[in-house]
C-alpha positions in Angstrom: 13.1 16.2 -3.8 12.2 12.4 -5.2 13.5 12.5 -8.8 12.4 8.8 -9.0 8.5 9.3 -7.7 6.2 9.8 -10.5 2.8 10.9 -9.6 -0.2 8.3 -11.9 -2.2 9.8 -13.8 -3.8 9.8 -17.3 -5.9 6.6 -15.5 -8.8 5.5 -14.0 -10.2 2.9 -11.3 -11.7 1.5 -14.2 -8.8 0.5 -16.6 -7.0 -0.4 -13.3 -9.9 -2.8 -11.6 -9.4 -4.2 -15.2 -5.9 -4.7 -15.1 -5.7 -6.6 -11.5 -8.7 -8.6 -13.1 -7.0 -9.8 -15.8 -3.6 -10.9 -13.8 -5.2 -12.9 -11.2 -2.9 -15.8 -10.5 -0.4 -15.9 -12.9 0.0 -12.7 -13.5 0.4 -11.5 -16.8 3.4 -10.7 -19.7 3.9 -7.7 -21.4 2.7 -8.6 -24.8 -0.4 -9.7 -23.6 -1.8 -7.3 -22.0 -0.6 -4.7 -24.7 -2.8 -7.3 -26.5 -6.1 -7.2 -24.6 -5.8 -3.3 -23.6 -4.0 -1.7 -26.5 -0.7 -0.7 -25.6 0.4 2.7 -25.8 0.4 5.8 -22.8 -2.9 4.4 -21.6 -1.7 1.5 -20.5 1.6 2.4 -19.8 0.5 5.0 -17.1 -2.5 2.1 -15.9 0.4 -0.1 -15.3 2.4 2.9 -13.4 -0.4 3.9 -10.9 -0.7 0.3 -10.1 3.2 -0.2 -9.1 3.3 3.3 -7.2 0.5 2.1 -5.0 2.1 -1.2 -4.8 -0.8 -3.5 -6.3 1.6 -5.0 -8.4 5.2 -5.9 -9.3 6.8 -5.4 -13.1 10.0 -8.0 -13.8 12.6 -6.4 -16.2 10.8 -7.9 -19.7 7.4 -6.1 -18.1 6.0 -9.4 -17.0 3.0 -8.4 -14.4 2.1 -10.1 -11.3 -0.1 -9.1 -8.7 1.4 -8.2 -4.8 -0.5 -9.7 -1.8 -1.6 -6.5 -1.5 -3.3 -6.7 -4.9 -4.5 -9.9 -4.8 -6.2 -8.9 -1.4 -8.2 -6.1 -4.0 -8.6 -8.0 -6.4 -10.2 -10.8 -4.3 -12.0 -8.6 -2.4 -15.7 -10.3 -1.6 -17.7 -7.5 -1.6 -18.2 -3.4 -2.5 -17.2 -2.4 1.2 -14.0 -4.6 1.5 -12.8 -3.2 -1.9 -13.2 0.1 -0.6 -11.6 -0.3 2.6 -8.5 -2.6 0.7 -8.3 0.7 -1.7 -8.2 3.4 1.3 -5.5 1.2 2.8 -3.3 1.7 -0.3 -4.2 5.8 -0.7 -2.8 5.5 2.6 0.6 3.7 2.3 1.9 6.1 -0.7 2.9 9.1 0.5 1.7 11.6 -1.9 -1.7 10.7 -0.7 -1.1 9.6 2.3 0.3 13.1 3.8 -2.8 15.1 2.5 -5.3 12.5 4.2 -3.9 13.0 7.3 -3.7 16.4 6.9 -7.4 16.4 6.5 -8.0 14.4 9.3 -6.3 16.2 11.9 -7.6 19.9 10.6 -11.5 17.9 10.3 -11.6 19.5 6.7 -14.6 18.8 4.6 -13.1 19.3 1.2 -9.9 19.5 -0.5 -9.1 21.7 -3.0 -6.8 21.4 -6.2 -4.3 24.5 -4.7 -4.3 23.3 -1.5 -3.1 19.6 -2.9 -0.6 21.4 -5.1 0.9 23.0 -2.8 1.6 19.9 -0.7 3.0 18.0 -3.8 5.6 20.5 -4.6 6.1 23.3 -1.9 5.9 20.8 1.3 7.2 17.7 -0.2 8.9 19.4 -3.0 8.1 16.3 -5.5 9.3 18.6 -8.3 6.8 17.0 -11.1 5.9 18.7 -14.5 2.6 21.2 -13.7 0.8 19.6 -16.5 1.4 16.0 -14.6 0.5 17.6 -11.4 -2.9 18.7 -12.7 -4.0 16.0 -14.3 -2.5 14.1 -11.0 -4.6 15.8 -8.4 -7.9 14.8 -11.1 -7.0 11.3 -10.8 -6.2 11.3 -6.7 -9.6 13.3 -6.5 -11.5 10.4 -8.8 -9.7 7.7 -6.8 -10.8 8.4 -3.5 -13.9 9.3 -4.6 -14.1 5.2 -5.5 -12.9 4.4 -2.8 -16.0 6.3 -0.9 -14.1 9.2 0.2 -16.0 12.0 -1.2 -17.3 13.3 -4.0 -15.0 14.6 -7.2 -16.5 18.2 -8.2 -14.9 19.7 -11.4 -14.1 23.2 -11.3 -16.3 25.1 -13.2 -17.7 28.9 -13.1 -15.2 30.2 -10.7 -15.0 27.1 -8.4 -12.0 25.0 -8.2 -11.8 21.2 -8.7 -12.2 19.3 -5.5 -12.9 16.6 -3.3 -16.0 17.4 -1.0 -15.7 15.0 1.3 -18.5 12.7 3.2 -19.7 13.4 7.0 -17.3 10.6 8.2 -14.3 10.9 6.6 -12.4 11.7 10.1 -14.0 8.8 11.6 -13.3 6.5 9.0 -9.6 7.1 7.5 -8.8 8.5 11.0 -9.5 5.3 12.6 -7.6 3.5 9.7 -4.4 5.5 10.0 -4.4 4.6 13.9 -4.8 1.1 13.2 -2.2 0.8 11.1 0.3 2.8 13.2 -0.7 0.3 16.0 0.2 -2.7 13.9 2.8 -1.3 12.7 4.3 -0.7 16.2 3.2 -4.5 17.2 5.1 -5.6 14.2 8.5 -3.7 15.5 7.9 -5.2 18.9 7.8 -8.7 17.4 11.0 -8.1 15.0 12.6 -6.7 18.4 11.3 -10.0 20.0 13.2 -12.2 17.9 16.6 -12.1 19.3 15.3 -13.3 22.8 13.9 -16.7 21.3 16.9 -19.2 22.1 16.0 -21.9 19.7 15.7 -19.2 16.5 18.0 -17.2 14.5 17.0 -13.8 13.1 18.1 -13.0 9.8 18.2 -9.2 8.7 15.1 -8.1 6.7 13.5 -5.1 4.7 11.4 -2.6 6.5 7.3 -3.6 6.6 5.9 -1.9 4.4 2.2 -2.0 5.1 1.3 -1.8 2.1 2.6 -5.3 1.0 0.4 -7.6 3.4 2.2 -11.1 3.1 0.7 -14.7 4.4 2.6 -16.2 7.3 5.7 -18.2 5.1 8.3 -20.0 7.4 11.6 -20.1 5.9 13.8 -23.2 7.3 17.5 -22.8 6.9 19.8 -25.9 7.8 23.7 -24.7 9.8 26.1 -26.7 8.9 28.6 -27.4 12.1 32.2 -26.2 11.7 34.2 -29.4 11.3 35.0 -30.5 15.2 32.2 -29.1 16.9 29.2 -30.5 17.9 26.5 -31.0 15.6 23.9 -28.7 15.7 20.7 -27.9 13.7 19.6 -24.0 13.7 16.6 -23.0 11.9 15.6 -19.3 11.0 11.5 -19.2 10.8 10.7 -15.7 9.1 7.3 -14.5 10.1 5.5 -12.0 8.2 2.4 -10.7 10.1 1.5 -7.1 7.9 -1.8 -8.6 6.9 -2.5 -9.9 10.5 -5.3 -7.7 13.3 -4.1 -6.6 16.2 -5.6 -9.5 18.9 -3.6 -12.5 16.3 -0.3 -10.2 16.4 -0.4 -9.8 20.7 -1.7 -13.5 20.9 1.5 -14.6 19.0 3.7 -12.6 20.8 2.4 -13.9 24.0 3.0 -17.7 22.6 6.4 -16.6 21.9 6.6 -15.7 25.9 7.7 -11.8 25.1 4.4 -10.6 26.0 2.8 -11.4 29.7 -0.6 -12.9 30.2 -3.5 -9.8 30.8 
């Protein structure tokens, strides 16, 4: 059970489009934007969808500033990147994510509010309140349909609330997952490829998260030699590539010598 996942809700793509808007560059501090939005659950719970899907980061005062990840949404050029940006983070948290890709592989055309619930606390036995949990699956439902998903259908007249979802949903997030499990398997190979670089020294690092894109940012470290020993430079070059394609990640790796010409 994950006592520490809470599941957004009581929110909108609205009020959070509105939030990343506002903390472009910067970012933004607590008081402020209790300020412009109003404070109270509202905002409170805008603020908490937004960290769970990893648009943002919160210091201990409440100080907001946008993730790489969020700045990629909230910089997003047109309609159909934003959409694509915002299916990307459905997919890297896991309340959505498992449900998605439970969809694709059965090639379901809607998704019910039972079938969601059980998911969320019989399969991955989340254990939230059932009042959270309804007004949870709403807000999942209204989010993808934003992001182009489907279509949100209240339940009314016998009918339960649902997701109907368009003609090429398997196509589309499908082909989305794959790519990236693809990049995230070139991204192992590369931290694996590390080691066998004589002139670099690998420091230990977090897992990628996928959902946290980062711009290449070399870190330069200067060794110190042990007094009596030859005097030696080493220099540790981090390389983040979670925001990178497929074709830039292999064409690095194969400057690096660990992958072989085609």
């Amino acid at each position: 059970m994950d006592n520490e996942l809470t599941l957004p809700y009581r929110t909108d793509w609205r009020e959070m489009s509105r939030v990343l808007e506002y903390s472009k560059g910067k970012g933004a501090d607590r008081s402020t934007l209790d300020a412009r939005f109003g404070g109270g659950e509202s905002l409170r719970e805008t603020l908490n969808a937004l960290e769970q899907l990893q648009l943002i980061d919160r210091d201990d005062t409440g100080d907001v500033r946008l993730t790489p990840f969020g700045d990629k949404l909230a910089y997003a050029p047109n309609e159909s990147e934003r959409r694509l940006v915002l299916i990307e983070a459905l997919l890297g948290y896991r309340p959505y994510r498992i449900p998605l890709e439970r969809a694709v592989d059965e090639r379901m055309t809607l998704l019910d509010a039972p079938w969601l619930e059980r998911i969320w606390q019989v399969d991955m036995r989340l254990g939230q309140p059932r009042n959270r949990v309804e007004e949870a699956r709403t807000f999942f439902f209204r989010l993808a349909d934003d992001g182009g998903l489907g279509s949100y259908r209240r339940g009314v007249r016998g009918q339960t609330t649902r997701l109907e979802l368009v003609s090429d949903f398997v196509e589309t997030v499908g082909g989305l997952i794959q790519e990236l499990e693809e990049r995230a398997s070139l991204l192992e190979t590369a931290a694996e490829a590390a080691p066998a670089i004589p002139a670099f020294e690998r420091e230990p690092r977090p897992p990628v998260d996928l959902r946290q894109p980062v711009r290449l940012v070399p870190a330069v470290r200067e060794e110190r030699p042990a007094a009596g020993s030859a005097a030696e430079t080493m220099l540790s070059i981090q390389v983040d590539m979670s925001d990178w394609d497929l074709d830039k990640i292999e064409s690095f790796l194969r400057m690096i010598g660990y992958l072989g010409e085609d």
